[in-house]
N, C-alpha and C positions, 0 to 999 in steps of 0.2 A: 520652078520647083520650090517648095515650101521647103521647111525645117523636116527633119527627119527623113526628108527624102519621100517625102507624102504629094504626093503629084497634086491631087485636085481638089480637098479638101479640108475640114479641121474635126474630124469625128474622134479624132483618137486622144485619150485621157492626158495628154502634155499640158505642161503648167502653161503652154503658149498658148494652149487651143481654151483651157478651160478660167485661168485667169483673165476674162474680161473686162473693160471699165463701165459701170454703168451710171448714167447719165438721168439725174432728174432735176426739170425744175418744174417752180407750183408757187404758187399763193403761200405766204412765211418762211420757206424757205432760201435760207440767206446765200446770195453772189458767190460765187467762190469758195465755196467752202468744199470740203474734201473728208472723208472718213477713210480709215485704214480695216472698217468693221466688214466682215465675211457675211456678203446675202448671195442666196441662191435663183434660181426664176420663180420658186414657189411661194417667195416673199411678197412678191408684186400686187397679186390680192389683197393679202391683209392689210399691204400699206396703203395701197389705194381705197380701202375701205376706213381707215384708222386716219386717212387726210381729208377723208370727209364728215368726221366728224362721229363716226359709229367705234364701236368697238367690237373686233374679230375673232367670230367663236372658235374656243378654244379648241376645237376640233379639225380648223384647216392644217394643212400641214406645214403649211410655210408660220413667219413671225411679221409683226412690220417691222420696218427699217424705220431705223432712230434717224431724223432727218431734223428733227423741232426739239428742242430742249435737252436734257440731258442726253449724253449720246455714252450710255456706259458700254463699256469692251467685255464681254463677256463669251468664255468657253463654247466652242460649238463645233459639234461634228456634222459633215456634210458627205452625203451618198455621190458620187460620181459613176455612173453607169454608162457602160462604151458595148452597142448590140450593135456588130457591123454585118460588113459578106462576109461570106465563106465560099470556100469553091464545093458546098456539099448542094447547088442549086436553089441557096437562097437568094446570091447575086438580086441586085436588083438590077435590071435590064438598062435604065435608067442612068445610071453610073457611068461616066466615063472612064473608068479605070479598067484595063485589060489584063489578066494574068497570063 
């Protein structure tokens, strides 16, 4: 049994489910190094497009992650959205969870 008493999964908006560590390495970025800077999954694009050498229209929705060079801290609000079952027959069949 998980935290919360969450049997089978991590869908639900807990700082345990949603604070993950994410892991990159690549060509100039340095060993060991570590940031304490707030990326979401909609970042991954841009950086992956901005480590290749382009620059990401200002229209995606994610930013890249400062990996190379300066790495300033700056203010950022992020959306966390939690769309599970219900017992109105959205259930997904799929689910091991029983009510």
């Amino acid at each position: 049994m998980g935290q919360y008493a969450q049997m089978y999964d991590k869908r639900q908006p807990y700082e345990s489910d949603i604070k993950v560590p994410l892991i990159i390495k690549g060509p100039g970025i340095e060993e060991n190094t570590t940031s304490d800077l707030p990326v979401i999954n909609i970042d991954l694009a841009p950086t992956i497009i901005s480590l290749a050498g382009l620059k990401p229209s200002r229209l995606m929705d994610g930013r890249p992650i400062e990996l190379i060079g300066n790495k300033t801290k700056t203010e950022r609000t992020m959306l966390v959205e939690y769309y599970g079952e219900a017992k109105d027959g959205t259930v997904d069949p799929e689910c091991p969870w029983s009510y």
